[in-house]
N, C-alpha and C positions, 0 to 999 in steps of 0.2 A: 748759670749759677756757679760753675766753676770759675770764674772771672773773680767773682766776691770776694774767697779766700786771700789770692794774693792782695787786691785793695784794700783790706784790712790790714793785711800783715804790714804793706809800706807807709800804713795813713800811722800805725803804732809806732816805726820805726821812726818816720819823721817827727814824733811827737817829742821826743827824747835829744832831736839836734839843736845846740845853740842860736839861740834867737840873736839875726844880726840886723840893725836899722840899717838906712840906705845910705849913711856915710860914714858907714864903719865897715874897714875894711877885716880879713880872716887872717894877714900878714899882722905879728907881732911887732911894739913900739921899737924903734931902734935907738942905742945907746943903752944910757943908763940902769931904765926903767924895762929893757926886755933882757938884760943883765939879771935883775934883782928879779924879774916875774920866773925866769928859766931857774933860777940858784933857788929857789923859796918853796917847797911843793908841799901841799897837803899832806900830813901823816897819819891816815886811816885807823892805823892801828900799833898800841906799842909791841916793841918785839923785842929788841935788845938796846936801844936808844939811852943814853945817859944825858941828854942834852938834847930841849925840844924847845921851840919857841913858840908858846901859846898866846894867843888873843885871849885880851882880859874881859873882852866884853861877852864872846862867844862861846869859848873854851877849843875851838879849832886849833891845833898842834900844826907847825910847819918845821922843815929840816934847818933852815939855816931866817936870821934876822930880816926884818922887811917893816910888811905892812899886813893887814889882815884881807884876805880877798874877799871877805863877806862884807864888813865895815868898815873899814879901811885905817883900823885901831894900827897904835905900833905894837906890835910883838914883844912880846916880853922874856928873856930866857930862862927856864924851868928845868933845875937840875932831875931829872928820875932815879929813884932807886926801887929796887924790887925786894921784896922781902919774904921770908917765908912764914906766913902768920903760924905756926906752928910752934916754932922755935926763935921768934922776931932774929933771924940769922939773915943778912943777904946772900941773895941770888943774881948769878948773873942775866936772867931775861924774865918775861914774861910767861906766865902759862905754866906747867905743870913743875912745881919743886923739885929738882932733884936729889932729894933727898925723904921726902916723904909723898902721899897723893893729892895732897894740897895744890891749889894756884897762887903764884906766890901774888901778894898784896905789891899796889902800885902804891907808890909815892911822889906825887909831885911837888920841889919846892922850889919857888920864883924866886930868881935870883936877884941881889941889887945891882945896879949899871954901874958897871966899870968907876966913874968919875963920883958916886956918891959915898961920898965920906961924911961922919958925923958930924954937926956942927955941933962947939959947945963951946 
């Protein structure tokens, strides 16, 4: 009976490791593409970020331009601003106002691409 314990504890742990097929290898693409997957990382949570690139399909935030690793959408860049709904004053991060006990309010707005200029 004491065998049990640990063969639960490692059938749990292996349940949580990346599922690989038989011709994919655990070594990252090289060039280009293991350039842009290393530079591009999930951003879990905001914190002081003024600049995030989110997927428009998903709403997943990444640090720098790409592709999205859930759909493989392009990224979009998203200015943040933080604000203190108290007093609509900005704030420099996320989480508690310094200035009152409030959390300051996010704000995201999607930027336009560089090259889009108005036609008229």
């Amino acid at each position: 009976m004491k065998w049990l314990v640990p063969v639960i504890v490692l059938a749990l742990a292996g349940c949580g490791a990346p599922k690989q097929s038989a011709g994919t290898s655990a070594q990252p693409a090289s060039g280009a593409s293991a350039a842009a997957a290393s530079a591009s990382t999930e951003i879990q949570e905001l914190t002081d970020q003024k600049l995030v690139y989110e997927c428009p399909k998903c709403g997943m935030m990444f640090s720098a331009a790409g592709t999205c690793t859930m759909d493989g959408d392009t990224l979009v860049a998203t200015r943040v601003d933080y604000t203190c709904p108290a007093d609509n004053q900005p704030v420099a991060r996320a989480g508690q106002c310094p200035r009152c006990a409030m959390h300051a309010r996010v704000q995201k707005t999607a930027m336009a691409p560089a090259g889009a200029a108005s036609k008229q």
